[in-house]
VEXLOLUM-793384 format. One record per residue: residue number from 0; residue in one letter; x, y, z of N, C-alpha, C, O in turn. Coordinates in steps of 0.05 Angstrom, whole numbers, plus 5000, padded with zeros to 4 digits. Layout:
% VEXLOLUM-793384
REC  nr rest  n_u  n_v  n_w ca_u ca_v ca_w  c_u  c_v  c_w  o_u  o_v  o_w
REC NUM    a    X    Y    Z    X    Y    Z    X    Y    Z    X    Y    Z
...
END
This chain:
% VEXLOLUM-793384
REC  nr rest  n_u  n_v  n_w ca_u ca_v ca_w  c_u  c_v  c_w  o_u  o_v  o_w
REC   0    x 7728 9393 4495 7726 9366 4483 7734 9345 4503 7751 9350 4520
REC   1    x 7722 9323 4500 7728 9301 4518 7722 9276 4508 7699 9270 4500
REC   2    x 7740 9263 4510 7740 9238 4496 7725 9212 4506 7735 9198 4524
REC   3    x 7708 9208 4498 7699 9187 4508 7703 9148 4511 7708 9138 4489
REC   4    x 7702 9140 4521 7711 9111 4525 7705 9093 4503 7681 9091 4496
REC   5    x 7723 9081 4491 7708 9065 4457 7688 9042 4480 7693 9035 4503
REC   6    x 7667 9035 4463 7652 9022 4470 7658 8996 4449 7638 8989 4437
REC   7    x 7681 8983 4443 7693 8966 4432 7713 8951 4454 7721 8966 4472
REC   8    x 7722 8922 4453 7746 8923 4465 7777 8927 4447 7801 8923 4453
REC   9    x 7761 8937 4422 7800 8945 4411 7780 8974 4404 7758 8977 4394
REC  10    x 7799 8991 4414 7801 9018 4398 7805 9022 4371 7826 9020 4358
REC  11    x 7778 9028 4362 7774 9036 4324 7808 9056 4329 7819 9064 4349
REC  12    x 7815 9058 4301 7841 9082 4295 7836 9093 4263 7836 9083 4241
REC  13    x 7832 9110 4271 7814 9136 4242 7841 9154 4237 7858 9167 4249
REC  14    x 7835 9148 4213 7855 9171 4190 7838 9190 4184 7815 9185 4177
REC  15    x 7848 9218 4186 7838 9241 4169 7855 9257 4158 7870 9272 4172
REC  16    x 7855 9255 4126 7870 9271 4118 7867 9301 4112 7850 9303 4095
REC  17    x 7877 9325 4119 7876 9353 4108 7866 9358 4140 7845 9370 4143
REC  18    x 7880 9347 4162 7867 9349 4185 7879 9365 4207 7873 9364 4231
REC  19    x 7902 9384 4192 7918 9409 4209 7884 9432 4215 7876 9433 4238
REC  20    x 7871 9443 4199 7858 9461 4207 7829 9451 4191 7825 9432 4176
REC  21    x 7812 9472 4201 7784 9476 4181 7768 9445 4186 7773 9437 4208
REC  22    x 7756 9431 4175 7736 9420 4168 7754 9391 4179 7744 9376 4196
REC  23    x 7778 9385 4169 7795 9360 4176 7799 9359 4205 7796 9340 4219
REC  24    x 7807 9385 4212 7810 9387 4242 7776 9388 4250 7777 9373 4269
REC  25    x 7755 9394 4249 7747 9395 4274 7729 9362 4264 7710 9357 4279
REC  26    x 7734 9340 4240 7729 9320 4235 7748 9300 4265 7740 9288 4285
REC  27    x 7766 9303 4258 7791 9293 4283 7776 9294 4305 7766 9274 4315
REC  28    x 7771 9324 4318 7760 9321 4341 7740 9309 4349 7739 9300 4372
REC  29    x 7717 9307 4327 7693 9297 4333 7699 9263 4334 7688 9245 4346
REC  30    x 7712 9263 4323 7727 9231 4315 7738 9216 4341 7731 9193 4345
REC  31    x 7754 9229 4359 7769 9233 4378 7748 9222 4407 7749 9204 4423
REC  32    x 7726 9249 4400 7708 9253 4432 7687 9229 4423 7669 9226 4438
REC  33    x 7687 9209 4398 7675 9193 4396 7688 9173 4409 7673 9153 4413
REC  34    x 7715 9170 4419 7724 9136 4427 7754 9134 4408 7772 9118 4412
REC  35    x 7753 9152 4390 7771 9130 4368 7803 9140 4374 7810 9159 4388
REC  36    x 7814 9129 4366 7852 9136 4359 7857 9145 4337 7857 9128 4319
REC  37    x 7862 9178 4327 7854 9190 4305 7883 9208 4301 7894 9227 4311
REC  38    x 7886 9191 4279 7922 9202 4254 7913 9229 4246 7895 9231 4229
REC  39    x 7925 9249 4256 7918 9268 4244 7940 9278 4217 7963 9285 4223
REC  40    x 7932 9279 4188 7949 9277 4176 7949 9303 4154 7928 9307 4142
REC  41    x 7965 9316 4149 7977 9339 4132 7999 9344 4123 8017 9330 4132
REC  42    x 8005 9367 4102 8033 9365 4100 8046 9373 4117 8066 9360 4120
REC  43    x 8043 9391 4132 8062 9394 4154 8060 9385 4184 8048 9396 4203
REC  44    x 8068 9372 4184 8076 9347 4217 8064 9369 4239 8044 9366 4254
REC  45    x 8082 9393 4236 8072 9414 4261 8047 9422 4268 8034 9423 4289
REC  46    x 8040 9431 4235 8017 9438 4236 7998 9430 4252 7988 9444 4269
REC  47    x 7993 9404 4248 7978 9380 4260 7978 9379 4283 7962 9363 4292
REC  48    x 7996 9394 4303 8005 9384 4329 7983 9398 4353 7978 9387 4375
REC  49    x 7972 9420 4345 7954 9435 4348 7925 9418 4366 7915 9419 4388
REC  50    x 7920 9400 4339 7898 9382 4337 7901 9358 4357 7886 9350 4375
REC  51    x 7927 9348 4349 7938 9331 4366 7938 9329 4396 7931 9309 4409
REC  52    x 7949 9357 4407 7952 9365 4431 7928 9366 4448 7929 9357 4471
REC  53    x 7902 9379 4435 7873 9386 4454 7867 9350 4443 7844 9349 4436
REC  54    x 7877 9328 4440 7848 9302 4428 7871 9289 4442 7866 9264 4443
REC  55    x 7898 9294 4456 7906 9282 4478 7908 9301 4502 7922 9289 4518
REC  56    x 7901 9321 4510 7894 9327 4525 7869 9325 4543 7865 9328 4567
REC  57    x 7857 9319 4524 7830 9307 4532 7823 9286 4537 7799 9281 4538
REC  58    x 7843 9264 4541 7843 9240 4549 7847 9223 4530 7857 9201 4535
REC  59    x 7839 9233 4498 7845 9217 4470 7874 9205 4471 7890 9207 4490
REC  60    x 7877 9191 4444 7905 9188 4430 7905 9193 4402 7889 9180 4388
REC  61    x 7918 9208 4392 7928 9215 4373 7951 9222 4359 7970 9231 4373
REC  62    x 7955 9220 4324 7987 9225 4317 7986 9236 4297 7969 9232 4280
REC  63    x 8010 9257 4294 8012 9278 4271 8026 9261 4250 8042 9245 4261
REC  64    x 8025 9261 4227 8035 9252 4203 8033 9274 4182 8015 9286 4170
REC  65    x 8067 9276 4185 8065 9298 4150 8063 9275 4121 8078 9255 4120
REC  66    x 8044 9282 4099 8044 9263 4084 8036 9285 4058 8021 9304 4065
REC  67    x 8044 9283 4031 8034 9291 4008 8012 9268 4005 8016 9244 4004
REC  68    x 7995 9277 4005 7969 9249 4000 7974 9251 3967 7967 9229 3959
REC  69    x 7981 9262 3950 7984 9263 3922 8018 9239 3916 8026 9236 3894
REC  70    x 8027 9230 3934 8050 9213 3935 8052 9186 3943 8051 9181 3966
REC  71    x 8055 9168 3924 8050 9140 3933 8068 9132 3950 8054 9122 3968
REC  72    x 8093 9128 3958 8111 9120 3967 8098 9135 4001 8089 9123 4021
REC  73    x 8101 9160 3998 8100 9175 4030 8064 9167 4032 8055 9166 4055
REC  74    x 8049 9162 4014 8018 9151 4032 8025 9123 4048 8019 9118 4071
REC  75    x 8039 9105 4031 8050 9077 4042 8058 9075 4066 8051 9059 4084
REC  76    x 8082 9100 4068 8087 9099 4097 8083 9111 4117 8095 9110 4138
REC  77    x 8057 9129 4111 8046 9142 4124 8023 9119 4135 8017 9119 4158
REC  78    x 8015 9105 4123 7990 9091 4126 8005 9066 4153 7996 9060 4175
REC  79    x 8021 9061 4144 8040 9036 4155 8052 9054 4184 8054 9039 4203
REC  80    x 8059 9084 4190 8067 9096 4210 8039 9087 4230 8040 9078 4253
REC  81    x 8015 9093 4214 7993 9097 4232 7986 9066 4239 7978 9063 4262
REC  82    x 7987 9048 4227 7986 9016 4238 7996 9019 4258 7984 9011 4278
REC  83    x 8023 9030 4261 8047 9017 4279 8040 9033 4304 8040 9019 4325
REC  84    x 8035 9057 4307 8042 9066 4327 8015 9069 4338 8014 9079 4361
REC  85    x 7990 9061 4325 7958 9073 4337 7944 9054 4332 7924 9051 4346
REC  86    x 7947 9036 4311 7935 9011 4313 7919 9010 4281 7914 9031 4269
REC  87    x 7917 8996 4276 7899 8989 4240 7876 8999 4240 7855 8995 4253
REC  88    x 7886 9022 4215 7862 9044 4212 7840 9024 4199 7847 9005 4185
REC  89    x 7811 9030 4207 7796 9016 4202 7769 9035 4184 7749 9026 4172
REC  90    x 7783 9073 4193 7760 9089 4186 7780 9108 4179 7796 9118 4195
REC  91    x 7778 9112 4157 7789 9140 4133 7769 9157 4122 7749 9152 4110
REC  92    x 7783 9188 4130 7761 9207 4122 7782 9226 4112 7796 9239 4126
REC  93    x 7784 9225 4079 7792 9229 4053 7787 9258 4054 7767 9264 4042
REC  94    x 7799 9280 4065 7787 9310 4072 7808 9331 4053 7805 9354 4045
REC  95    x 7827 9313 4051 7851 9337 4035 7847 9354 4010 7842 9344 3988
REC  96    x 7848 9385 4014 7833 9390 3987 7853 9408 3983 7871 9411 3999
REC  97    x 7850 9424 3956 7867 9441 3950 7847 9468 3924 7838 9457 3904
REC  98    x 7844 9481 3926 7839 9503 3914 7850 9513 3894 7859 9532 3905
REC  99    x 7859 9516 3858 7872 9528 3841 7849 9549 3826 7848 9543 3802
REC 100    x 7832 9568 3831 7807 9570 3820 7817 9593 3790 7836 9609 3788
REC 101    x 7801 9589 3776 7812 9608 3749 7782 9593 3726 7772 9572 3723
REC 102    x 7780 9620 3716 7766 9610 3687 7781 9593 3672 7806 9591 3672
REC 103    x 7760 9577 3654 7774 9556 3639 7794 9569 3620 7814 9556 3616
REC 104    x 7792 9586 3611 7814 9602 3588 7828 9617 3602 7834 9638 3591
REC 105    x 7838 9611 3633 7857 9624 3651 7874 9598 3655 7897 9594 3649
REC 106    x 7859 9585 3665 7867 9556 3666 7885 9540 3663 7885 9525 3643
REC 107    x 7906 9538 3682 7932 9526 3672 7933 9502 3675 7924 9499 3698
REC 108    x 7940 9475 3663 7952 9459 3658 7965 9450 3690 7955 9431 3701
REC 109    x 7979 9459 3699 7985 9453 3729 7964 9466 3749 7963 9458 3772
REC 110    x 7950 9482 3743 7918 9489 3758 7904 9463 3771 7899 9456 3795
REC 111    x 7897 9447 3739 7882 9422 3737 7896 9402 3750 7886 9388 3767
REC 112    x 7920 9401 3742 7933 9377 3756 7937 9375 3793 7935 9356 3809
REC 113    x 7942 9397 3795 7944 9400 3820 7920 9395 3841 7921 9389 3864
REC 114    x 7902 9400 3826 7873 9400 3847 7870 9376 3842 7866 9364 3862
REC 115    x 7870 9357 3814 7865 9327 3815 7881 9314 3826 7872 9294 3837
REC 116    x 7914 9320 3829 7932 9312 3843 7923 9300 3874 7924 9278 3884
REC 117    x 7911 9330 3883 7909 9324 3917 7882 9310 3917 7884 9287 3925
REC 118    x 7855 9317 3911 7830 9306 3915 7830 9273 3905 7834 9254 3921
REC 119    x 7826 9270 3880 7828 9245 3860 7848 9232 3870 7842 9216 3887
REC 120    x 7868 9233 3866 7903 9215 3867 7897 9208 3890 7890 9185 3891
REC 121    x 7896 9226 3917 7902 9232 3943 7869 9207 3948 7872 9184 3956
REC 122    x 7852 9214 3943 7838 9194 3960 7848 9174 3946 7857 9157 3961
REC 123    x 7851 9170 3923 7853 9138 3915 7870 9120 3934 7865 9101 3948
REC 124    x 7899 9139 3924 7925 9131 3944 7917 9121 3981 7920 9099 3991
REC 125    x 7906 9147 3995 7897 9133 4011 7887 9117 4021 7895 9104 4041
REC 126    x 7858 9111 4003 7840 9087 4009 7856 9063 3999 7860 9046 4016
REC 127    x 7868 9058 3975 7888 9037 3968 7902 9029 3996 7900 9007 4004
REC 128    x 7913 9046 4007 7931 9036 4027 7918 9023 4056 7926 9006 4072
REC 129    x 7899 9036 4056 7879 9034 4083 7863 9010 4083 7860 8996 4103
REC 130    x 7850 9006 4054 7835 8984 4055 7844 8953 4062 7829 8935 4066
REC 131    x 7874 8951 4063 7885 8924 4060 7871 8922 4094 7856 8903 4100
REC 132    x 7877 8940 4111 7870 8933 4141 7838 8937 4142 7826 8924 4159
REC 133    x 7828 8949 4132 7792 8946 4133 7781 8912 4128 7769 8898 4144
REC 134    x 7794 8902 4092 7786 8881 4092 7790 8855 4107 7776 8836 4109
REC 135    x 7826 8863 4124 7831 8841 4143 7817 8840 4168 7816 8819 4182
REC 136    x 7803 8865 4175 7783 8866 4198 7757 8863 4195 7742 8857 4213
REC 137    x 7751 8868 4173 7715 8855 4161 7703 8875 4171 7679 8872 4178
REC 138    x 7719 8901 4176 7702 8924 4188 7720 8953 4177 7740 8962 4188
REC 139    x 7707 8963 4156 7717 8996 4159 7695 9014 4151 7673 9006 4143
REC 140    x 7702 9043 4154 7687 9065 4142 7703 9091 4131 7717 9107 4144
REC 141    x 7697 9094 4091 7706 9111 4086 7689 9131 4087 7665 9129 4081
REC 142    x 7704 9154 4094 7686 9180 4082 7698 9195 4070 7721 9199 4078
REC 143    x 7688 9209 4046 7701 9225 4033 7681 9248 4022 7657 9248 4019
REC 144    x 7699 9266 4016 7691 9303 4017 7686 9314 3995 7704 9327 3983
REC 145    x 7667 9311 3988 7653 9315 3959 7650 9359 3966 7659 9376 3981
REC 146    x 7631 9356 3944 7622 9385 3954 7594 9390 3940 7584 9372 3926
REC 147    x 7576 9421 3944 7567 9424 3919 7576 9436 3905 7559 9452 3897
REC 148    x 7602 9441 3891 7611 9452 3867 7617 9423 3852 7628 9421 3830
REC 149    x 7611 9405 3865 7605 9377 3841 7580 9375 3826 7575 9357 3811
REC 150    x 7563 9396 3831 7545 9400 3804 7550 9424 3790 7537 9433 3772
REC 151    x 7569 9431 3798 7588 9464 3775 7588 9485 3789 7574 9488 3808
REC 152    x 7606 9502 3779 7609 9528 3801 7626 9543 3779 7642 9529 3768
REC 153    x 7623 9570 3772 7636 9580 3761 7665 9595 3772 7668 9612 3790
REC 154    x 7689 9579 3751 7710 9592 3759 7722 9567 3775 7741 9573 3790
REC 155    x 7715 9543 3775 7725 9521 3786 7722 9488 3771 7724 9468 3784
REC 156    x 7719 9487 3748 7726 9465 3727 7739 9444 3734 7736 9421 3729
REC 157    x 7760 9457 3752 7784 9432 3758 7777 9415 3788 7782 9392 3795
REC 158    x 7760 9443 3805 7748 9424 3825 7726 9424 3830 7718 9420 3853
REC 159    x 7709 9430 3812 7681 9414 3802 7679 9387 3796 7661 9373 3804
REC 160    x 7700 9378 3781 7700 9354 3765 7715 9338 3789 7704 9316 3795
REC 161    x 7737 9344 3804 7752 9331 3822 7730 9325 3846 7731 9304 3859
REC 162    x 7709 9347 3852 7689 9334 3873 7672 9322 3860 7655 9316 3877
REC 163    x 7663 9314 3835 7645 9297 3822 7665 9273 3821 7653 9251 3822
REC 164    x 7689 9273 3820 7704 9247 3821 7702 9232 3842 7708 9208 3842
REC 165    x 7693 9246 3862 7702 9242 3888 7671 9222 3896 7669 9203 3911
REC 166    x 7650 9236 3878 7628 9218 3883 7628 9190 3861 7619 9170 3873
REC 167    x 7630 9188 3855 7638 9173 3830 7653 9147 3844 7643 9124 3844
REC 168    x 7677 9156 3854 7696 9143 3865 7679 9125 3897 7682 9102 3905
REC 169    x 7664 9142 3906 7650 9130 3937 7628 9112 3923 7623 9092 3937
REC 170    x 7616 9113 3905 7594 9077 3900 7613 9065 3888 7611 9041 3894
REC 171    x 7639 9070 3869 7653 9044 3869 7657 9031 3888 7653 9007 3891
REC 172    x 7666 9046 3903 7681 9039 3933 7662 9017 3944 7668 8993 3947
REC 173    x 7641 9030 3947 7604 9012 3962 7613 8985 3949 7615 8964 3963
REC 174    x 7617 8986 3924 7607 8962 3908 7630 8946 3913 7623 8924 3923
REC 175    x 7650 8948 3911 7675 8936 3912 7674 8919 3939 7671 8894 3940
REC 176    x 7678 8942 3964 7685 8931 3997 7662 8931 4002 7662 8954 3995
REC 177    x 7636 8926 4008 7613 8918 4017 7615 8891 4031 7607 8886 4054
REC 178    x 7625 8876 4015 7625 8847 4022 7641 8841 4045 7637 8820 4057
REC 179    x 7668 8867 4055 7681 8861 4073 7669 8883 4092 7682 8903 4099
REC 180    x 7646 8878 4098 7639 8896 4121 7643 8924 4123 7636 8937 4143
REC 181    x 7657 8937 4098 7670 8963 4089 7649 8985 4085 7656 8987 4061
REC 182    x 7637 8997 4086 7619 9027 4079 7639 9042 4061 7663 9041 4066
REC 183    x 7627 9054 4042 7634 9089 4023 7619 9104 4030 7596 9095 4029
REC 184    x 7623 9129 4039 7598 9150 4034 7613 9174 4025 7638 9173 4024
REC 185    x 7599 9199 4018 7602 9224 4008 7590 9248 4023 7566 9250 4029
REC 186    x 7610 9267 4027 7595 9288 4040 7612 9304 4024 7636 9306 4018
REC 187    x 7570 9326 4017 7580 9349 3993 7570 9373 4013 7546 9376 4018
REC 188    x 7593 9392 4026 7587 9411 4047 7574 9424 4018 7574 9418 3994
REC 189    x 7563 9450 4037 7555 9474 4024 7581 9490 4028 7604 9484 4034
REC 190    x 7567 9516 4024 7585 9544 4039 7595 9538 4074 7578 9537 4093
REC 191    x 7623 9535 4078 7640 9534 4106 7639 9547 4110 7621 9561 4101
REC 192    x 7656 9559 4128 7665 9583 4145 7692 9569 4148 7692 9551 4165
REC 193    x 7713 9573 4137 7747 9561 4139 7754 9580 4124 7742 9594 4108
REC 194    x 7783 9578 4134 7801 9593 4125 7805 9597 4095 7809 9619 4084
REC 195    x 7802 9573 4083 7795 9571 4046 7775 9591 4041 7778 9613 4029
REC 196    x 7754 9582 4053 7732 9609 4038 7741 9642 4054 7729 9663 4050
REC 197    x 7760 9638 4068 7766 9667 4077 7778 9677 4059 7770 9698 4051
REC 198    x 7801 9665 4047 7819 9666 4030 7797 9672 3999 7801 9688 3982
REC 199    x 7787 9663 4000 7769 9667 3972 7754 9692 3978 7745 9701 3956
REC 200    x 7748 9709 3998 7737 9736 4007 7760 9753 3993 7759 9763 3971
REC 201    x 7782 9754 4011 7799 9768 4004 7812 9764 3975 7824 9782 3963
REC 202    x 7808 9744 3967 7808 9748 3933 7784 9766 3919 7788 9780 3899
REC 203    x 7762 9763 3931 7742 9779 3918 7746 9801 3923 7732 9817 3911
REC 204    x 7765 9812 3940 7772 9843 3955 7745 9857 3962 7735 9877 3951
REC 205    x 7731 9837 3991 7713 9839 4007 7717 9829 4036 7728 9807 4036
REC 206    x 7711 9839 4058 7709 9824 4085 7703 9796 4081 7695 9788 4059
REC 207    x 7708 9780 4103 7690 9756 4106 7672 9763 4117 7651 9754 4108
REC 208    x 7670 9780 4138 7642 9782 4142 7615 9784 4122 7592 9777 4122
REC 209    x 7635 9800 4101 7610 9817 4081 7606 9785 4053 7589 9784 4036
REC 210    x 7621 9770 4056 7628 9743 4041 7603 9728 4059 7582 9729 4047
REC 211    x 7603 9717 4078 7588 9700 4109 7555 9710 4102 7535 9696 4099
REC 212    x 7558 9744 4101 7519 9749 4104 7514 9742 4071 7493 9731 4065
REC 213    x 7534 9750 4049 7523 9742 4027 7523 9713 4024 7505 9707 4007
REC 214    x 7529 9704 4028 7529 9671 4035 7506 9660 4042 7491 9647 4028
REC 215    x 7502 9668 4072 7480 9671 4091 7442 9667 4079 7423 9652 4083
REC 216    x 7449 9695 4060 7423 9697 4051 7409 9681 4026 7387 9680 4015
REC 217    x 7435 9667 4021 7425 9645 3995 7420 9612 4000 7417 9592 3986
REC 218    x 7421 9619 4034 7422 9583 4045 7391 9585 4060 7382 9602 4076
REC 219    x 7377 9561 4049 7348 9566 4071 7347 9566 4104 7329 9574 4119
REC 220    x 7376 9553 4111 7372 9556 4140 7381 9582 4145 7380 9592 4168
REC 221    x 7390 9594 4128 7391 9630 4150 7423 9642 4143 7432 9664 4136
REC 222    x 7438 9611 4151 7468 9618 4160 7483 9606 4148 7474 9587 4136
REC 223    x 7517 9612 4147 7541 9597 4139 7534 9574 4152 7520 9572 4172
REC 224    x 7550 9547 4136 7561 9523 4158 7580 9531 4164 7595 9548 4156
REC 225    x 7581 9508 4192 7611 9508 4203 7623 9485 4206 7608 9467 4213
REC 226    x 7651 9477 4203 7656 9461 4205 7657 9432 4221 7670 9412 4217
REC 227    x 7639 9440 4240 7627 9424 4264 7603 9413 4255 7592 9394 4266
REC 228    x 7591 9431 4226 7567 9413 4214 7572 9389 4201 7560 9368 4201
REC 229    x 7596 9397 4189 7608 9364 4175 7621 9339 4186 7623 9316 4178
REC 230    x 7630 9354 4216 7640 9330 4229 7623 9318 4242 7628 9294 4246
REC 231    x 7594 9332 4255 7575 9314 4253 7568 9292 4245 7566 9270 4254
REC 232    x 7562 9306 4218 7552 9279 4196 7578 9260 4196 7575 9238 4207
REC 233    x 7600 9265 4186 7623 9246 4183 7622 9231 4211 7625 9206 4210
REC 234    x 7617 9242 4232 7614 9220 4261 7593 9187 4254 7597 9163 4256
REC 235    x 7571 9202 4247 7557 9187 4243 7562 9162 4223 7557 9138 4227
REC 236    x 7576 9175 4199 7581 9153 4175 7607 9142 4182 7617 9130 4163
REC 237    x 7623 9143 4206 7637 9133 4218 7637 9112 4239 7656 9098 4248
REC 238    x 7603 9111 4246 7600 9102 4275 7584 9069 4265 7572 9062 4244
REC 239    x 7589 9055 4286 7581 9032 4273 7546 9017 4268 7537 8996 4261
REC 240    x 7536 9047 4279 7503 9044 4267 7500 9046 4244 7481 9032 4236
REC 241    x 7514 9061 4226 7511 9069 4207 7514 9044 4183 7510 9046 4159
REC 242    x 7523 9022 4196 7534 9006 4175 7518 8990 4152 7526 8970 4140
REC 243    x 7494 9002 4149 7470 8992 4128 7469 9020 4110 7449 9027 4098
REC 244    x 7491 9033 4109 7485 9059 4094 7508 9071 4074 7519 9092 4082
REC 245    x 7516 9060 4049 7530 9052 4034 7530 9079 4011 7511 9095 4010
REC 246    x 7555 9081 3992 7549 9091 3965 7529 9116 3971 7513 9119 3952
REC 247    x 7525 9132 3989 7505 9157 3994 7524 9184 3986 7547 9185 3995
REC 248    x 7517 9198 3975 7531 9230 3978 7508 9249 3992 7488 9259 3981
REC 249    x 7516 9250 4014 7493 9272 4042 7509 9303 4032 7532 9311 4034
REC 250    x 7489 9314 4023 7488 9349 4016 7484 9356 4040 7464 9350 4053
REC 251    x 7513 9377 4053 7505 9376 4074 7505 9414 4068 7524 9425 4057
REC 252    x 7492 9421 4073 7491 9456 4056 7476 9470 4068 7474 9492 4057
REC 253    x 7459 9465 4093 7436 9485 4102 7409 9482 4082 7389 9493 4091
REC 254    x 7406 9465 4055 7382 9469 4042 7383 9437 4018 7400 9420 4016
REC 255    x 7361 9439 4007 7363 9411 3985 7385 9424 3966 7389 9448 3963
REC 256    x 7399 9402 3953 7408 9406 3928 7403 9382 3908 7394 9360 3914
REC 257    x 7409 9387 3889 7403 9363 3866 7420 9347 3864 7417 9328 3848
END
């Protein structure tokens, strides 16, 4: 990875939350080798340091922030750490997710809350905090991490509905900050390859491998994504061509979805 020179004279500074590993991290990097100054943020500070280390090694700048994105007080001063020390986030990519999966008549009561906690709460809280510096700059870009289990998935109710919130939540967004030069968009991955869906193999008490080819054979391009497919797209709905392209949720899955 190698960072490239912002083609701005103030360096953009990008938040990504859920950005210790998987899909957040390799969002960071792509974020990073684009030009920008990128908060890498999770609950654990260390975690993060990982990410941190190769996007300043590489000539970037970047900073670890431990934050409950489900916590108003610690998003505040998490948001306010990243002003101070990297400059006014101007691009937030809303990535923090959390997994409780169970049939609805398994379904606990803190199952639900917890997944709306981090997805729902967690972007709101974020973007609340972020936007005050988008609208004072007449320039931001959110992105946020829909999925396709926002048209249903069995065995996931609580984050079915939390990634349909999540689209829901990005054309308000359009409609609201538009006027301040602001973008929303939505990205609904397909099947990853992260550690989450590894973790969901070994719940099935199967390989990932043997999880990956069954995967594989239900996507028209052939193969798993990887998380380098989403930070793609997120580059793009980050970058400042993109800024005529509002309120979109991009299926990004290997095939159409509805």
């Amino acid at each position: 990875m190698t960072a490239q020179p912002d083609q701005n004279s103030t360096q953009r500074t990008a938040i990504v939350t859920g950005a210790a590993r998987g899909i957040g991290a390799a969002v960071a990097r792509r974020l990073a080798t684009d030009g920008m100054a990128v908060a890498v943020l999770d609950l654990d500070e260390a975690a993060c340091q990982s990410v941190v280390d190769e996007i300043t090694g590489a000539g970037g700048r970047a900073l670890a922030v431990a934050v409950d994105v489900s916590d108003e007080a610690a998003v505040t001063a998490a948001v306010e750490r990243v002003a101070t020390e990297l400059g006014a986030p101007t691009v937030l990519v809303n990535n923090a997710g959390i997994i409780r999966d169970n049939m609805l008549f398994k379904m606990s009561v803190d199952d639900w809350d917890s997944v709306m906690g981090v997805h729902l709460r967690g972007s709101f809280l974020m973007t609340r905090a972020a936007q005050r510096y988008m609208t004072e700059a007449k320039y931001g870009r959110i992105v946020n991490l829909s999925s396709t289990s926002a048209l249903g998935n069995r065995g996931q109710a609580n984050y079915a509905a939390a990634k349909a919130g999540m689209q829901g939540f990005t054309k308000t967004l359009a409609l609201e900050l538009g006027k301040f030069g602001v973008t929303a968009n939505a990205i609904a991955p397909g099947f990853i390859a992260t550690d989450m869906t590894k973790a969901t193999a070994a719940r099935m008490g199967i390989t990932f491998e043997e999880f990956l080819e069954g995967a594989a054979k239900q996507i028209p391009v052939g193969r798993a994504g990887q998380p380098e497919d989403i930070a793609a797209t997120a580059s793009w709905l980050c970058a400042e061509e993109s800024g005529f392209v509002s309120g979109q949720v991009i299926y990004v899955a290997g095939g159409p979805r509805d």
